[in-house]
N, C-alpha and C positions, 0 to 999 in steps of 0.2 A: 394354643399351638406352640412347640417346641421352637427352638433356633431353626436360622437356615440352612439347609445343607446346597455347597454345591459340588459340579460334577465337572471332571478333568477324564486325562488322557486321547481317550478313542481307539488311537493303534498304539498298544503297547511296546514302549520303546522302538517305534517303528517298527514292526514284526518281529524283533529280536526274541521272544519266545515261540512264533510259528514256524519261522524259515531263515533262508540265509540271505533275500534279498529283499529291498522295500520294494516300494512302488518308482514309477518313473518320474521326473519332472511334468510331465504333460496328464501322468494320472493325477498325479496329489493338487494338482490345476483343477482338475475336474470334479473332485470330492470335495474337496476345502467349501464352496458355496452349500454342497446339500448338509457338511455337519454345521456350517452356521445355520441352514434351513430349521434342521434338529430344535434349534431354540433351547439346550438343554445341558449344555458344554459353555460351561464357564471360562475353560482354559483347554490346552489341546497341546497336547505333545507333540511338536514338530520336527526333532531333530537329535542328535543327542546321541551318545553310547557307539554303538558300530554304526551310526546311520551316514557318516562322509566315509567312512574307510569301504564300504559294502555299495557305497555309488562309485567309489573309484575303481571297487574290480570290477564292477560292470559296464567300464568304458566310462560315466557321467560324470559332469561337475556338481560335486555336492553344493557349490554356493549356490550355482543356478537355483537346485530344487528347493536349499533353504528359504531364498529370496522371494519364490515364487509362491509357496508354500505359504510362509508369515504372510504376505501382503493383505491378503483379504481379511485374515483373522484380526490383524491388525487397523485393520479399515472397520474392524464390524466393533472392536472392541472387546474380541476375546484373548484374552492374555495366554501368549504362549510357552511353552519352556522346555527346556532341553535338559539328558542328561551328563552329568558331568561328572568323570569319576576323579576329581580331587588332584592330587598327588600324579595319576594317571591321563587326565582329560580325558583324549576321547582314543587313547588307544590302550594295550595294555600293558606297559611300562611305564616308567618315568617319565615323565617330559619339563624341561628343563623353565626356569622360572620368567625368564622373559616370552616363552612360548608362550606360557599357562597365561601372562598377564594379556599379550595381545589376541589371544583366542576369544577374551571376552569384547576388547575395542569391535573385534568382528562381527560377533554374534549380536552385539546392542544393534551395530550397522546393518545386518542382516533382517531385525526385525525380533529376536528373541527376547523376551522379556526376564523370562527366570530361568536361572541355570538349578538346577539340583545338583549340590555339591554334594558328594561322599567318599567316604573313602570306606575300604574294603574292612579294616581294621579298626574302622571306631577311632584314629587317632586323630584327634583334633589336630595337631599341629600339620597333618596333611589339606585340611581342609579351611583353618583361617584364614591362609594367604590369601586364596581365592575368594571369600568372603569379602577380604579389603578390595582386592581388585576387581571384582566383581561389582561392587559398590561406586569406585572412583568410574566404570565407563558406566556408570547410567545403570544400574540392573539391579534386579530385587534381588539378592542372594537369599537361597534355600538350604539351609545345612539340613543335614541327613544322618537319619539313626539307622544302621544298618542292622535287622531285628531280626534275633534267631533265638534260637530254645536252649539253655546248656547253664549247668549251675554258675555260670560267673555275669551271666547275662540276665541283670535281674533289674529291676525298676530305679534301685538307688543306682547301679550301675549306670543305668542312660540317663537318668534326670541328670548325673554328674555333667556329661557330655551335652546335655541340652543348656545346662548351665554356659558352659562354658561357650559355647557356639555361638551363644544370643549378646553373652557378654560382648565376644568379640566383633557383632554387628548383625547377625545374622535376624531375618524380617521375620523367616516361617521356618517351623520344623516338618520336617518331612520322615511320616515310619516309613522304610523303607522295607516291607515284610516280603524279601526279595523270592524267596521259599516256599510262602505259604505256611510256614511253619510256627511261628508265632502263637501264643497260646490266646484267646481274645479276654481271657481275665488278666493279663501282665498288660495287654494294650490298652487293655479300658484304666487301668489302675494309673498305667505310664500316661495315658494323655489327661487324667484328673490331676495327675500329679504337677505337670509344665503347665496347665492351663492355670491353677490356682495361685502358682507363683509368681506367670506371665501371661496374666489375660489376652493382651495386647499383640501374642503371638498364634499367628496363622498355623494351623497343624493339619497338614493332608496326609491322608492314609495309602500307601499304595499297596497293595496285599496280592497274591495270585493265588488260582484256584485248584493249584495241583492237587495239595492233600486235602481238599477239604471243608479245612477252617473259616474261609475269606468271609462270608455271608454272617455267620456268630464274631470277628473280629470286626467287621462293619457297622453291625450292630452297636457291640461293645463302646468303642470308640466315639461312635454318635453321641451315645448317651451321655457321653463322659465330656465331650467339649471338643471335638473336630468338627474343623469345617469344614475340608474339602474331601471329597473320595476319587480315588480312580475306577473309571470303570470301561468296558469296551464294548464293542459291538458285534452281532452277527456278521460272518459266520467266523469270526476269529476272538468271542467272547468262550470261557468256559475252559475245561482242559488245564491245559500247564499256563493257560493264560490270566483271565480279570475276570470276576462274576459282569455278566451283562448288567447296563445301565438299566434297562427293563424290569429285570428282577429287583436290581438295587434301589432304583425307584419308588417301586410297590412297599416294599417291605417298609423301605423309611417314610413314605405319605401314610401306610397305613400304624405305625408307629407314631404319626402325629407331628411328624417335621415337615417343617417349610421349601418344599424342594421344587424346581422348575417339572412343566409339563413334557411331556416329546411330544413333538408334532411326528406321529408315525409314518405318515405317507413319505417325509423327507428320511427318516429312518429306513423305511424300506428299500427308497432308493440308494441311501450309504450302501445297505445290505448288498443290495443286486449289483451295483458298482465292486464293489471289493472284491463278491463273487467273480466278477467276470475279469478283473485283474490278474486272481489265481487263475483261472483257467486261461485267461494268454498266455502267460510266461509263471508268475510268481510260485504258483501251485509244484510246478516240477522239481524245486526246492524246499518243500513245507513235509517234514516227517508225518505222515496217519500220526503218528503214535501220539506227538503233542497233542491231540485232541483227547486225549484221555486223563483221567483222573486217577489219583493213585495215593491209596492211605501209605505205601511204602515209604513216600518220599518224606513222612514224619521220623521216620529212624535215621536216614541220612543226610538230611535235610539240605539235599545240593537243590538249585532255583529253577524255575522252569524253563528261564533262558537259555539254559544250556544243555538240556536235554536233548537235543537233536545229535549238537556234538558229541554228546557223550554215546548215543546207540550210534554213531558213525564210528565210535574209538573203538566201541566193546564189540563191535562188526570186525573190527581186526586182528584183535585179540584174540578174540571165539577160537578163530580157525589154529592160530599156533597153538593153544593151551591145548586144546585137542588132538591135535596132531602129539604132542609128548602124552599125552595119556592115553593113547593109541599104543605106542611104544614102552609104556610098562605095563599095558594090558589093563587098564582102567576106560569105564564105559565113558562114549563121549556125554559131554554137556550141551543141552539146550541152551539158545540165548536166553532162555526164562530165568535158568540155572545159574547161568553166567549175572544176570541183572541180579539178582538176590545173593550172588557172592559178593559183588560189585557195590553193593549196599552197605553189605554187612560188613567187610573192610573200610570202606569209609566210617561207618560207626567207630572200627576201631581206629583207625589212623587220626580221623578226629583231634577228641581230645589229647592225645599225643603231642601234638603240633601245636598246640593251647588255644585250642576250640577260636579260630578264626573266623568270622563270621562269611557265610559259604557263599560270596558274591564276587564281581568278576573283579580283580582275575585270579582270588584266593579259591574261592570253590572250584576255579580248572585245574591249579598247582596239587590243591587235596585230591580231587577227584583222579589225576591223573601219577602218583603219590599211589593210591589205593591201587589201583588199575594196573600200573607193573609191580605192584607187590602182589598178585593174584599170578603175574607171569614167573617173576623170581622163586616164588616159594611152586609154584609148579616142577620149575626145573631144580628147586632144591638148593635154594641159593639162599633164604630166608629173605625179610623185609630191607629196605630203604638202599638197594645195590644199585637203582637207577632212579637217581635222582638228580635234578641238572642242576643251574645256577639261578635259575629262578627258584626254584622249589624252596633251593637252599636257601637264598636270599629273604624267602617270607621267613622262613625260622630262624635265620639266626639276627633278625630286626632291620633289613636292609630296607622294608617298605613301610615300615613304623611299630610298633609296639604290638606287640601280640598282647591279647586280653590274658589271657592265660599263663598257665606254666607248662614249658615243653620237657617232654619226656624225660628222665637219664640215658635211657639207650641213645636218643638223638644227641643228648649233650655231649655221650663218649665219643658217639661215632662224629663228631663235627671236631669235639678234640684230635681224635684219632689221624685224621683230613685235613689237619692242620686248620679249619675254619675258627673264624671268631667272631663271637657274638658282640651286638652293638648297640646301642641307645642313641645313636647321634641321631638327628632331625633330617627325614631322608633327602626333601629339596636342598641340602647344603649338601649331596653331595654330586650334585650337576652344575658345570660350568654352562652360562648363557648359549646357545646354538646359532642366532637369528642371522649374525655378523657373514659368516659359513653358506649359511642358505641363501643369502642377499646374492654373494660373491657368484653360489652356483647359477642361480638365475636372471645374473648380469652374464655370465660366460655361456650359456645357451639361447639369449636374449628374451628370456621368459618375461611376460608382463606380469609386475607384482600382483595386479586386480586392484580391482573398485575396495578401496580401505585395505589393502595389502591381504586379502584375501586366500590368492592365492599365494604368495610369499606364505601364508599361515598352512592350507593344505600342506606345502609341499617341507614345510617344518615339522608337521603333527605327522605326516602319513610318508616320510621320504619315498620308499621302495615303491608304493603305489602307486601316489601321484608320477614317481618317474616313469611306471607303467603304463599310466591314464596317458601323458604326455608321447610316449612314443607311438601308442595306439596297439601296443600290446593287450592292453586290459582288455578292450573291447574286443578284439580276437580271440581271445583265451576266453571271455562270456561266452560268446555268438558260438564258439567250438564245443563249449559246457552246456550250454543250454538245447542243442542239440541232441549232444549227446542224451542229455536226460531225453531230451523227445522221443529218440530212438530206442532207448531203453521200454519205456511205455509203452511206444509200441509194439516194440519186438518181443514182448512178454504176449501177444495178442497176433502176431502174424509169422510166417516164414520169412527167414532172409529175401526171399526172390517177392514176395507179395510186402514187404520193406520197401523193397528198392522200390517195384514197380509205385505205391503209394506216394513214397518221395518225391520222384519225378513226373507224377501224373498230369500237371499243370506246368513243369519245366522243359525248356528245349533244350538238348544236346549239344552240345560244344566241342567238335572235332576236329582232330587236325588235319590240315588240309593236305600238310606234306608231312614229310618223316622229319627228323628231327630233334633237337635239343629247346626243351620250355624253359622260357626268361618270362619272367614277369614285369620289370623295368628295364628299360635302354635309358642310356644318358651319352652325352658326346657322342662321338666317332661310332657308336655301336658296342660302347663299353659297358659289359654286366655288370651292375654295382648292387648290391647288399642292399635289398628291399624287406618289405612286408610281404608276404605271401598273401592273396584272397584270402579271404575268411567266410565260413557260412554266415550270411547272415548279410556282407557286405550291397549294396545298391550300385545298381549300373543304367546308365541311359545309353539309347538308343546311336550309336556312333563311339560308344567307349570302347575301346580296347580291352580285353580281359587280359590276354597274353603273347606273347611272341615265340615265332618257333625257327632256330636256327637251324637252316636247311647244312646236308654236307657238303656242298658246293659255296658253305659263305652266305646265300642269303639271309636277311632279316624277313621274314612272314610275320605281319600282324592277323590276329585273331579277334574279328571285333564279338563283343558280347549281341550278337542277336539284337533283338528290338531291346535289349536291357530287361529290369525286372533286378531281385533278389538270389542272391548263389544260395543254392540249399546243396550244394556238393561239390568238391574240389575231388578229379581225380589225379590230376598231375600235377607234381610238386616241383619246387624251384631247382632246374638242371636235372627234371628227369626225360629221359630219351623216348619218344615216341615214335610209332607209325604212321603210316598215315592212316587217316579214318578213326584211331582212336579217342577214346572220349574223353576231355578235357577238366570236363565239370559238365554242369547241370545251371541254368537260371529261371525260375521260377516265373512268368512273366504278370505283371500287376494286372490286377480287378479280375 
């Protein structure tokens, strides 16, 4: 029998290739027990990449879910890990060096065992620091080969960077075949290659199954001297996402390697669980399209994480390019037509730029690079007229060393702009943050958290967390997430069999007199600058929903009914009513 192989992830980068949002604290509570059940999951991706930024728009505290999440895996003794983009962490900028160091004190504390460092660019010097500190709180560091297809990205090329990474401390390498695109004879070749020089080194494959390849690059790989593979599960294996553990399984036991069994009746339940996730809430966010498969995506080789964003971008685009092609009398474009211009521009912008390796958050800057040069040469204005400070900032070396060589047109045109290109080391060019953030939440008396926790959220994610904290975020969710609701359904009913569906199980909230609606009193009877109800919010039986200033001066309270869930606000804060009009809607429990 062959070597062992084992099996990682589950939810790839916590749904970051199916949708915009993960799961809840109280779900991933719930699943965590049936993938230990699995027996078949070595390690398990718990956190990492957009997974604290995408709990704070949705109102939650990303530690909770972290803490909650690690504990059992931790308990069972399966190793978990997180991703970590380098230079970036966890959002997509820079983030400054006393950030990046205590993000790890956190994450040890939290329960995470291994961070997957990378950076976008292949430059090591974004990813050692992390390494070291990575190291000093307790953690396996994982450096990362971010693996794409293009003449400068070749075997001696990454063994260089494997070299060096391990030099500088690093336990495991991690191919990062973020695309799918990866050819499975350069992988098999590249992990024969690190194995023979560094036995002693861990190599996990994470591959996606957009174009194709993943199942012959898994293959490959095995054979050659990996041990670990990423793989995922029904119904969010396959697509722009991981070949299923099921198939990956098969293939490598009957291949003749040493691989754990699944216990499927726990499997099945992962399945049925996840399903019915999507279908509470998750599902209203998850594009169809990501469930599909596409040899295209070998020509442009953008990753399947970001394909939701990208037909949300080229949904806006469509309709202006059209609209000017309407207007010199040229036939509209299909999104089909649009996706395969969208392609093929990136093909060319690509190499231009010096073939960047197409991961977050280079593959957004190229992809969206591509995407108003489809708009500009539309309107006749040729390529590179809209491009921001980020775009700029990958090209001319502000995020670390481009592998390649960038174009002459970009060289003139950054001359031209007065830009200048640069080799400095990008973390020297961020002063510490922490001292700023401490101050801000000493002046609104925020608790730092269990091992400064949140001090760290509100470091890594400012805008958010200051979101999360006034309870904005969870308003703007519950508003969003409705909305999707309505939308699905309103593709299926009239406005009036809408409404009537809405409120079928809600009672009406009227006013009782004419009047001006207040949602908070304070003092004397003084309006003061609140939060509006939200869909979504919870009322018990004696709460108050609203107040309504009579023209004679009185205050009218408006209690919420027997309480229950708001699924509709109709009066907004100071707008004037009659009496008998309807207020909102609450939905009442069971």
């Amino acid at each position: 029998m062959k070597k062992k192989i084992k099996f990682s992830l589950v939810y790839r980068d916590m749904w970051q290739s199916s949708g915009k949002f993960q799961p809840r604290k109280d779900q991933l509570e719930r699943i965590a027990p049936v993938i230990i059940e699995m027996g078949c999951f070595a390690r398990v991706e718990t956190n990492g990449g957009a997974f604290e930024q995408v709990n704070l728009l949705a109102g939650e505290n990303p530690n909770d879910a972290v803490r909650a999440f690690c504990k059992p895996f931790n308990e069972a003794g399966i190793q978990t890990h997180m991703l970590d983009r380098g230079l970036n962490a966890l959002r997509m900028y820079p983030v400054p060096d006393d950030v990046r160091q205590l993000m790890y004190k956190v994450k040890k504390a939290q329960g995470v065992d291994i961070p997957r460092i990378f950076c976008g660019l292949n430059d090591t010097r974004n990813i050692i620091p992390s390494i070291k500190w990575a190291k000093e709180a307790g953690m396996i560091p994982q450096a990362t080969l971010c693996i794409t297809t293009s003449p400068v990205h070749t075997v001696e090329y990454y063994s260089k960077i494997a070299d060096e990474v391990i030099a500088a401390g690093a336990e495991e390498i991690c191919l990062k075949d973020m695309a799918g695109i990866g050819q499975p004879a350069l992988l098999g070749a590249l992990t024969k290659d690190i194995k023979t020089k560094h036995p002693e080194i861990i190599i996990q494959y994470h591959g996606h199954s957009g174009p194709g390849l993943s199942m012959a690059s898994i293959l490959e790989v095995c054979n050659n001297g990996a041990d670990i593979i990423d793989t995922a599960i029904e119904p969010l294996s396959w697509g722009k996402v991981h070949p299923d553990i099921i198939s990956v399984q098969s293939m490598l036991k009957n291949e003749g390697f040493d691989v754990p069994d699944i216990n499927m009746n726990a499997y099945m339940q992962a399945r049925s669980l996840t399903q019915e996730f999507i279908d509470e809430w998750l599902g209203y966010f998850i594009n169809p399209a990501n469930k599909h498969m596409s040899s295209l995506l070998l020509g442009c080789g953008l990753p399947g994480g970001m394909m939701g964003s990208m037909m949300a971008d080229l949904g806006g685009i469509h309709s202006s390019i059209n609209k000017l092609r309407v207007k010199k009398g040229e036939p509209e474009l299909t999104i089909d037509d649009m996706l395969v211009k969208l392609f093929n521009e990136v093909e060319y912008v690509w190499p231009r730029v010096g073939y960047p390796p197409l991961v977050t958050p280079f593959s957004q800057y190229v992809k969206n690079i591509a995407l108003m040069n489809l708009l500009t040469i539309e309107q006749g204005k040729g390529r590179y007229v809209m491009m921001d400070d980020a775009m700029w900032g990958m090209i001319l070396g502000k995020s670390g060393k481009i592998p390649g060589e960038i174009a002459p047109e970009l060289k003139e045109l950054a001359a031209k702009q007065g830009r200048e290109f640069t080799d400095v080391d990008a973390h020297t060019l961020l002063q510490n943050a922490l001292p700023e953030f401490r101050k801000e939440m000493d002046e609104n008396g925020w608790d730092y958290g269990k091992d400064d926790e949140e001090l760290f959220e509100l470091a890594m994610h400012p805008e958010q967390y200051r979101a999360y904290k006034s309870g904005m975020a969870k308003k703007n969710f519950l508003a969003d997430l409705q909305k999707q609701k309505d939308a699905k359904l309103g593709s299926k009913m009239s406005p009036e069999e809408l409404a009537a569906f809405k409120h079928a199980k809600a009672d009406a909230l009227t006013a009782p007199v004419a009047g001006q609606v207040y949602y908070e009193f304070s003092g004397e009877g003084a309006c003061e600058p609140c939060l509006e109800p939200f869909v979504g919010q919870q009322y018990k039986e004696g709460d108050t929903f609203c107040y309504i200033q009579a023209p004679w001066g009185e205050i009218v309270p408006v209690p919420a009914a027997i309480g229950g869930k708001l699924v509709e606000v109709a009066a907004k804060q100071g707008a004037k009513v009659r009496r008998g009009d309807n207020l909102g809607w609450i939905e009442r429990e069971g």
